[in-house]
Each structure stands twice: as C-alpha cells, then as structure tokens.
N, C-alpha and C positions, 0 to 999 in steps of 0.2 A: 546469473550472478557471477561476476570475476571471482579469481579462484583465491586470491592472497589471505584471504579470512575462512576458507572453506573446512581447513587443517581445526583450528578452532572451534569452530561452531559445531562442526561433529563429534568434538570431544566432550562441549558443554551442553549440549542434547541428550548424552549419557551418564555426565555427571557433573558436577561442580570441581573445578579447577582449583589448585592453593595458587597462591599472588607470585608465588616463585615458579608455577608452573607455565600459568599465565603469563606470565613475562619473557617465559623463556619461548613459548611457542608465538609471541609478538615477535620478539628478537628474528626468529625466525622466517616470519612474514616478512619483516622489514625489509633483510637483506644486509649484501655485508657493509653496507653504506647507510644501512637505516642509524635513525635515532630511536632507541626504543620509548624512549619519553613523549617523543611526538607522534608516535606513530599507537601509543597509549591515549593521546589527546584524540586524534582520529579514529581510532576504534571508539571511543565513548562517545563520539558525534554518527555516528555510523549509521546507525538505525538499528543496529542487532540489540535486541530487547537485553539487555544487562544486569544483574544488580551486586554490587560489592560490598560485601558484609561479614566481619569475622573473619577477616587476610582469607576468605574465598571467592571465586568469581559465579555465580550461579546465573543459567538462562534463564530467566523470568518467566517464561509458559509452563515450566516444569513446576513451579512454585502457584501461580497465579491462579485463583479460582476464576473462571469464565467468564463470571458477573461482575469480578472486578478488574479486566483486562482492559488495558487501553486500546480500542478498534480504531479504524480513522477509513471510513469509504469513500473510497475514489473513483471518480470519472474521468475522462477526458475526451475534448470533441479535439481532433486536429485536422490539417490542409491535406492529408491522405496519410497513406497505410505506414510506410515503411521510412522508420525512424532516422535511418542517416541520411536522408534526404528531404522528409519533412518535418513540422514541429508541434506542439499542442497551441491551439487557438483559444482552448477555454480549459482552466482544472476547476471542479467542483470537489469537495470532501467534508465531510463529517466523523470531528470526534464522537465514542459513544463509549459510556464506560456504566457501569449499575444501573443499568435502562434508563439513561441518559442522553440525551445528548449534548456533550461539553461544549463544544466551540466548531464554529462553519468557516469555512475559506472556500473565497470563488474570486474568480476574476477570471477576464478576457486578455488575449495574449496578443498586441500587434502583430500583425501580417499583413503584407502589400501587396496581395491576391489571391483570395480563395479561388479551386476548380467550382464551376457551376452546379458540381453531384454533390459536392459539400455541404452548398448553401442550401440548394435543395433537401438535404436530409436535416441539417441542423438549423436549418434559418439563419445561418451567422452568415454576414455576407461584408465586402471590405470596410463599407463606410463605418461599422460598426465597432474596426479594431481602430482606424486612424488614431484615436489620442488612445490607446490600449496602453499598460507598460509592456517594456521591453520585455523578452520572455525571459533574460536574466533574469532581471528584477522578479518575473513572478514566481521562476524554478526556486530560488533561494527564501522564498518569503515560505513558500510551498513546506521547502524542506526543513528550514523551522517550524512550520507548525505542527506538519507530518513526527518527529522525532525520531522515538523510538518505538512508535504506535505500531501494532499490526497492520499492513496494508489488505485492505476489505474491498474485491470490486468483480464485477459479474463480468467472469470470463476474465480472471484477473492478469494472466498472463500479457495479456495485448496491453491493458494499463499499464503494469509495472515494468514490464523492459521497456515500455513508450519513453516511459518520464525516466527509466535507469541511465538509459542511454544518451537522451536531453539533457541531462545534469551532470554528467562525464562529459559532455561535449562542452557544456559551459562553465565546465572548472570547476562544478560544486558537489565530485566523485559519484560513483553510483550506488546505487539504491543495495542496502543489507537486509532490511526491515523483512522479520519474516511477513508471509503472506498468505492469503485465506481467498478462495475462491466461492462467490455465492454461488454459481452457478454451480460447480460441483457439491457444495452441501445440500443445495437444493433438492439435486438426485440421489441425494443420501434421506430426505427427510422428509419429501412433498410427494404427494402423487399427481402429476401431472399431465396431460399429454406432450406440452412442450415445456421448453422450460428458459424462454428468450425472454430477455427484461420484460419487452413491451408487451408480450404472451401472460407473463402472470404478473402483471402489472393489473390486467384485467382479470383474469381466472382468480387473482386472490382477493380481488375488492379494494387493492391498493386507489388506483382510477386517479394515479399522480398526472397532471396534464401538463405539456410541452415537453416530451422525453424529445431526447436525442440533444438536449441541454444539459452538460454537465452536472451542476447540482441537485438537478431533478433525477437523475439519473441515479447520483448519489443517494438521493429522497429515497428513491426507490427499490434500491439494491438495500438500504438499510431496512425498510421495512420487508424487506424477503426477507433480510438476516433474523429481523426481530421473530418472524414468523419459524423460520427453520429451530431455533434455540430454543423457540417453545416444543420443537417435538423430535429434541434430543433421546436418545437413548438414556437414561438414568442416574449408570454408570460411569458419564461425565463429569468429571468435576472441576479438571485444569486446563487452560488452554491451550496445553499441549493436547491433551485428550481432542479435545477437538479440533485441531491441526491435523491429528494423524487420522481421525476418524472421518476427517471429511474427504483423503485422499486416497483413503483405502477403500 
C-alpha cells in the first residue's frame, strides 16, 4: 500500500480522530501544494473503511460487528505473474454482508494474447477477450463496486497489489481497502492437510466446478470464508477482531 495515508490509518486503528485532527493530518498527506478539500474527496473515495459522525472520524472495523461488515471476494485470472508488465484478463467478486450475498461483478478484460500456460490453466484463450472491455473500463467499474468493502481473496496479497497496481497505472489511484486473507484464516480455523483453493474446495464439500475462473474462485474462497466464521473463536465480535485474529 503507498505510504500517503499510512500516518492516518494508524491513528484511526487506535482511536477515532476529531474532524480538526483529521484534517490536519490530510493537510499533511496532501503536501504543501495539496488542496485539503480534494484530497478529503479522495480519501472518502479510497476504499479505507470510514465512517463520520459526531465532528469524529471513526475506522469502521473497530465499530462493526463481523456479521454486518461489508466483504467483497475477489479473484483474478491474468496474462502472467508480475503486474508492471501484465494485466487481469478476468476479476470475479462478491459482495457478502449478514450471510448474504449482495451483489456479483465479473467480467473478461481484452487482451491480444494470452501465453499458451495461461489458457491451459484457465481456459481463457484470445478469441474469447476480442469484444472484452477495455481493462479501464473494467478497473473503474470494479472500483465502484469494490468501495469501501474489505477486500476477501485466498492468498490475498497476489489479488490485491495485482489490481492495486492496475488501477494506479490507469489513473484510478491504488487500492486502501483493508484486506482479509482466506487462506490465512483458514489456518487459523480448519484443520486441514492443505489448504489450496482447489484442495479444500474438495476436502470441505464445496465441489465448485471450473476453478481457475474468476468468479468460481470467488464462489469458492467465499464459501471457505463462510466455513472459517463459523469456527471462530467466540470472543470475536468486530471486524477488527477478526482482521487481527486472522494475522496473528
């Protein structure tokens, strides 16, 4: 995560912020050329979970009980590994909020050549992106619907700088949204022998078919999630609790 909000979200992780303090530690991000108004527009488009109420700034996971947090699990299939050079060909996600699931976004991303180990793993292969939208067009559709949701995705780290870096490169800043790793909660809360999507895809009875597809993917990391939550420790109650519980 870039560093210009970092001063901030350490602060509001420990406590709630007054609108004077907040403003002054924006000021400070901005720089001596910032505008602190616009750059107030831009933090509340950010993705860092927010909420402002009673001239305070309060993190929302610190407040939020589990079950009413806004998730949003994400996948992504892309043309290879390493993001300043390639791009995502397919995002899958799903909102999930009161054992729910709110709302899905998927789409195919043009590309004018996958490698052959690509298509082989994902089935996606060029003729398939030809009318695709452009990856602008899907980065920004993405990041509307993403918000200020917690990003949720197995082994989430390769997800989230994939698409953080994608979205800085096409002008639409990078990813704040805190983030939640399945794969780690998992080994917090399953016993397993392994504990790879398509490993306890099976071992838990999930048996979602066409992995290595985005949304399926998503299908699936969700229902691990669903599975992990039921065998929380007790003593959770806000999504912060289980932010740090799954890290630790």
């Amino acid at each position: 995560m870039p560093k210009c909000y970092e001063k901030i979200i350490s602060k509001l992780k420990k406590r709630p912020l007054s609108q004077t303090e907040f403003l002054s530690l924006l000021s400070e991000a901005a720089g001596l050329f910032g505008d602190s108004a616009s750059e107030l527009e831009i933090i509340k488009g950010s993705g860092i979970p927010l909420i402002f109420a009673h001239d305070k700034v309060y993190y929302r996971p610190n407040l939020t009980p589990i079950q009413s947090e806004s998730f949003c699990i994400v996948d992504i299939e892309t043309n290879g590994h390493n993001p300043f050079v390639h791009h995502p060909i397919e995002i899958g996600a799903i909102k999930f909020s009161n054992g729910e699931i709110t709302d899905t976004f998927e789409s195919l991303v043009f590309c004018e050549e996958i490698p052959e180990y690509i298509t082989k793993i994902t089935g996606i292969h060029t003729s398939m992106l030809t009318n695709a939208p452009k990856i602008s067009k899907v980065l920004e559709t993405f990041k509307l619907f993403l918000r200020d949701s917690i990003f949720v995705a197995h082994n989430v780290d390769f997800d989230y700088n994939f698409l953080s870096y994608s979205l800085y490169h096409y002008g639409f800043g990078y990813l704040y949204n805190t983030k939640l790793c399945t794969l780690q909660l998992a080994r917090k809360t399953l016993q397993s022998p392994r504990y790879s999507l398509g490993f306890l895809n099976e071992y838990l009875g999930i048996h979602n078919q066409n992995l290595h597809r985005a949304l399926q993917d998503s299908k699936t990391a969700l229902e691990i999630f669903k599975i992990c939550l039921q065998n929380l420790p007790k003593n959770l109650y806000t999504s912060k609790d289980l932010l740090e519980f799954s890290k630790n």
